[in-house]
N, C-alpha and C positions, 0 to 999 in steps of 0.2 A: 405323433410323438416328436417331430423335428420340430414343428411347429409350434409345439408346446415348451420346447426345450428354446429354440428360436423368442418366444415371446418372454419367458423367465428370464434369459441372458441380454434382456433388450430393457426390462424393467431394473434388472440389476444394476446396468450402466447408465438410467436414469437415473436412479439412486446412488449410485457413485458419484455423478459430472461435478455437483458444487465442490468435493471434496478434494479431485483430482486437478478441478479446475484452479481451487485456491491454494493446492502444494505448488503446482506450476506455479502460480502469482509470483510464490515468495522464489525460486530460483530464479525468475527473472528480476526480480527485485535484488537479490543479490548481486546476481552480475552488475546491476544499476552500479552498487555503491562501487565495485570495484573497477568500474570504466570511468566512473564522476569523478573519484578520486584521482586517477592517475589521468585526467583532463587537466585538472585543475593543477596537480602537482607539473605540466609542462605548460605550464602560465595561462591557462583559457580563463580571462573572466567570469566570474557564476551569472553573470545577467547574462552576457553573448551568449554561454553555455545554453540558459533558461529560454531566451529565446530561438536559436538553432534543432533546439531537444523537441520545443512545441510543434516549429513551423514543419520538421521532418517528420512528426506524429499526426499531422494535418494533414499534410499530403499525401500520406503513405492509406489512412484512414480513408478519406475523399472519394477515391473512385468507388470502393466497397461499398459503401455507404448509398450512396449513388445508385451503384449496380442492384443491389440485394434487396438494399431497404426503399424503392424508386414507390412499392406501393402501400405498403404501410407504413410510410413515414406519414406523423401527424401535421397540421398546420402549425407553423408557429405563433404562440401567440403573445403577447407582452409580458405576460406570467411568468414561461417559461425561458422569454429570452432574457429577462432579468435575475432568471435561478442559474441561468447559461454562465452570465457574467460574472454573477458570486463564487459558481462552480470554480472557473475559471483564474478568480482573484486568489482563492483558496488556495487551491492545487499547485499551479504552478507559480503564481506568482509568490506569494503569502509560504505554503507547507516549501518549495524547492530551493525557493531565496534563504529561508531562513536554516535549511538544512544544510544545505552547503554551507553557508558563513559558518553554521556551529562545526560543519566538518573539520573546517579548514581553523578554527580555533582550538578544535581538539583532535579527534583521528576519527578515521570511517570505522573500528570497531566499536569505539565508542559511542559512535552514533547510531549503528546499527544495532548496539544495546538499552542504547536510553530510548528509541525510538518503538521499544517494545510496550512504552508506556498509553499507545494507542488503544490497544482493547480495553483497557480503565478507564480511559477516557470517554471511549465511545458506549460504553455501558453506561459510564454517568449522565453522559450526553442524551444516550437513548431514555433512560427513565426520566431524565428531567423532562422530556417531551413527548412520554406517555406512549414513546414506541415501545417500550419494552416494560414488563411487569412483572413484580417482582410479590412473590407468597411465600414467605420465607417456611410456610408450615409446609410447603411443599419442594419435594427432594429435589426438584430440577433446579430451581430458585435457588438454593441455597448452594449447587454444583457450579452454577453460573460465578456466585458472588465470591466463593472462597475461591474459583478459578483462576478469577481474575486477578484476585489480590494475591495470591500462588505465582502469577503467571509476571506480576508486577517486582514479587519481590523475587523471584527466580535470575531480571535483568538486572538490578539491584543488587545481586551479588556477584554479579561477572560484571559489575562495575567497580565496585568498590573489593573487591576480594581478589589478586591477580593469583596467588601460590606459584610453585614450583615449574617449572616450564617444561612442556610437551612438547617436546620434538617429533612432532606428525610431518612427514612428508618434509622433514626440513632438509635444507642445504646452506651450508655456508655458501655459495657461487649464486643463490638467488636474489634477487632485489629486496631488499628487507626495509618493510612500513614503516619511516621516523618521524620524528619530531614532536611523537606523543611526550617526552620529557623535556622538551628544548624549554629555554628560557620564555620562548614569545608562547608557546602552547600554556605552558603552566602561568602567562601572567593572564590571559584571556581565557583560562579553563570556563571560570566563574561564569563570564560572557558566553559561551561557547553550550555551555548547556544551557542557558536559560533559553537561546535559540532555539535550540534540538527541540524544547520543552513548548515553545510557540508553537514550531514544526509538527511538533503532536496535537495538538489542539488545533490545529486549521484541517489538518490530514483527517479527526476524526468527525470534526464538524463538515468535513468535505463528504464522507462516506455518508453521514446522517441526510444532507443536501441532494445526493445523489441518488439515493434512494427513493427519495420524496416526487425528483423531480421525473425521475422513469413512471413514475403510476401517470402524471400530466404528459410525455413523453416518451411513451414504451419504444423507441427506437435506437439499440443502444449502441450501436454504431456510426449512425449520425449524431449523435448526441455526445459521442467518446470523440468526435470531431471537430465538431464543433466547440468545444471547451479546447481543446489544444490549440485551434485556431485563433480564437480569442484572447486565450493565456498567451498567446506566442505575441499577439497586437500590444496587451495590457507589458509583457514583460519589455519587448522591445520602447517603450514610453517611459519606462524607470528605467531601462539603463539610458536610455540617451539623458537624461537626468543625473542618473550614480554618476556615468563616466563622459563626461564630456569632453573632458580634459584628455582624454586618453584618444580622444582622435579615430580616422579608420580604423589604424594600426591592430585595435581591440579587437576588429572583428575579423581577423585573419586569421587562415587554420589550413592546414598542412596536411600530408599523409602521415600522420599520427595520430594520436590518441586526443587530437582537436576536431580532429573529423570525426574518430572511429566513438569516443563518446558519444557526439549527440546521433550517431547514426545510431547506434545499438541502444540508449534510453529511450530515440525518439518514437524507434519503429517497436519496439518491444517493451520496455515499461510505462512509457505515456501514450501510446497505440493502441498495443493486443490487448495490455493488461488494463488498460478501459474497459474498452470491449468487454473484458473473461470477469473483470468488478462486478459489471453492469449484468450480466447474465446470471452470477451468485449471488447478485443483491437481491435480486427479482423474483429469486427461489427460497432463500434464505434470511435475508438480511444484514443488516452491517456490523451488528456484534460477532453473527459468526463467520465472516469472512473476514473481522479482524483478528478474530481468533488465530488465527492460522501465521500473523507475523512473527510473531517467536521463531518460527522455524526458519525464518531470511538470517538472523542471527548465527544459526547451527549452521545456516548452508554457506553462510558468506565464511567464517570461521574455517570447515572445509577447504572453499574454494580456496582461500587466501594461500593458507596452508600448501598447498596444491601446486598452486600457479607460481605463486610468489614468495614462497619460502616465511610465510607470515609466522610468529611464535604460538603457537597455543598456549593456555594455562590452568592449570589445575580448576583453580574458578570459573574459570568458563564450562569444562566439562560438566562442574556440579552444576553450576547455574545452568545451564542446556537441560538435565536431565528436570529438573524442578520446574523449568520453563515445562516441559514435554508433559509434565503434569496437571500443573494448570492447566495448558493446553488442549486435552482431552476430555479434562472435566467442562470444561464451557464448550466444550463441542461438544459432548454428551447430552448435556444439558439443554443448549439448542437444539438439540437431534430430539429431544422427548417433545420441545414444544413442537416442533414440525411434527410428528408421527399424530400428535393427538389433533389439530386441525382439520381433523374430516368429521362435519359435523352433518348431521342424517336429514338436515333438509337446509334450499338457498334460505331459508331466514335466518336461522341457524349459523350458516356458513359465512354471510356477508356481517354477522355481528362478530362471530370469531373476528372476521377478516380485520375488525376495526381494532380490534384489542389486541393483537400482533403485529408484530415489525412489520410491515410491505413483502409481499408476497407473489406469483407472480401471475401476470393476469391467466396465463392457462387453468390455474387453480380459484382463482375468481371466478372464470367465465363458467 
């Protein structure tokens, strides 16, 4: 009986991991925006930032990778060290650069909202290249599509919708988020999301990339390493380019929140959350592990609130809940095409395997 109860509570938590794995994603992704921010608001350059955030997600990756993955790591071959680079161009150079400038042209809530525009994206992404398929006569197809467009126009209106202000957790005596109304934010809004709006399209074409490249390099913490190492190479060669003018002086950092930034994104959102990507891409795929960003919005909202005395707003709250909607509908929806991929023989199983997102080699094999 133990042992039956033992094996039931053991498949259970198999069938939990991508779910649990990808709510963690997004709190540590929260914290991200709210360490980046307050990096940058005590003058850290976003390339120093870009590069300091990689090289300490390199390191910190390194020995692990090394240790754990020493026998199944693959050779590398020119293929994949050329998907390394693009990974690398993408993510941090390409989605990080461009996220901060749109931060720092508008505010981290607002980036942390328009940034919700990832799962549309990466859905478009995926059917345009035949990872993902779409039978609108059927229920899941169609949970997927209004999910998205649910989940799209949910950040959409705790963009453009503020209402009445929610005093959560507030204090007048806490450090309170400005310069979302200042003259320089409102002359660069315009700029400032077209950024964010880049930032989403490299971010979703990086998850699409990442996926591809784990089937030719199922190792996914050498491989969450070596993109940071690289992106840290490639960023470090644009800013000595952006700032050259700016001397050492750029690259100095303190015990504050110069340090404590890239220490906390480097080891925890450009690090773990490689790593926790690359383990729910390989089970899942990339539509439904971007599923799951809406909730960095809720959480970062919370946290702000929390920490820093941040305003909440009426729009937010509705927007959160219509986000939480979409949300479950494309997870639901991904949830029916995983359940039905167990087809009753390997010919059978590796024809599914082609017509679905990347999947992970344990269910291959």
């Amino acid at each position: 009986m133990e042992e039956v109860y033992g094996a039931s509570f053991g498949n259970k938590m198999t069938k939990a991991k991508p779910y649990l794995l990808s709510v963690g994603l997004q709190f540590g992704f929260a914290g991200a925006y709210i360490f980046s921010m307050a990096s940058l608001n005590h003058g850290m350059n976003r390339f120093v930032f870009i590069v300091y955030r990689n090289a300490i997600a390199a390191l910190a990756l390194a020995p692990f990778a090394f240790i754990f993955e020493r026998k199944i790591r693959p050779k590398m071959t020119i293929t994949v060290f050329m998907q390394i680079m693009a990974l690398a161009f993408l993510e941090p150079v390409i989605d990080q650069g461009f996220t901060f400038l749109g931060m720092q042209y508008t505010s981290a809530s607002f980036a942390s909202a328009l940034i919700n525009a990832v799962p549309s994206v990466t859905f478009v992404l995926a059917v345009i290249l035949r990872l993902e398929r779409i039978d609108m006569k059927k229920i899941r197809s169609v949970a997927k599509v209004m999910g998205t467009l649910v989940t799209f126009g949910g950040a959409l209106l705790m963009t453009l919708y503020k209402g009445p202000q929610i005093h959560l957790f507030y204090s007048p005596n806490t450090t309170q988020q400005h310069g979302t109304h200042s003259p320089q934010a409102l002359k660069h809004w315009l700029s400032g999301t077209l950024f964010l709006l880049l930032g989403c399209v490299a971010w979703s074409s990086f998850f699409i990339l990442q996926s591809i490249t784990l089937k030719r390099y199922p190792a996914e913490m050498s491989l969450s390493s070596l993109i940071c190492l690289v992106g840290a190479v490639q960023a470090f060669l644009v800013a000595l380019v952006a700032e050259h003018h700016a001397g050492i002086a750029a690259w100095a950092i303190g015990w504050d929140f110069r340090l404590y930034g890239p220490l906390y994104t480097g080891i925890v959102t450009s690090g773990i959350t490689y790593y926790a990507q690359g383990l729910v891409l390989q089970s899942r795929g990339p539509v439904f592990l971007t599923a799951f960003n809406p909730l960095c919005m809720v959480i970062t909202s919370a946290l702000g609130s929390f920490l820093f005395g941040e305003q909440l707003h009426l729009g937010s709250i509705i927007g959160a809940i219509i986000i939480a909607m979409g949300l479950y509908s494309v997870v639901w929806g991904k949830g029916k095409d995983h359940s039905d991929t167990t087809p009753p023989s390997p010919t059978a199983k590796q024809t599914e395997t082609q017509q679905q997102l990347p999947i992970t080699s344990s269910e291959i094999a």
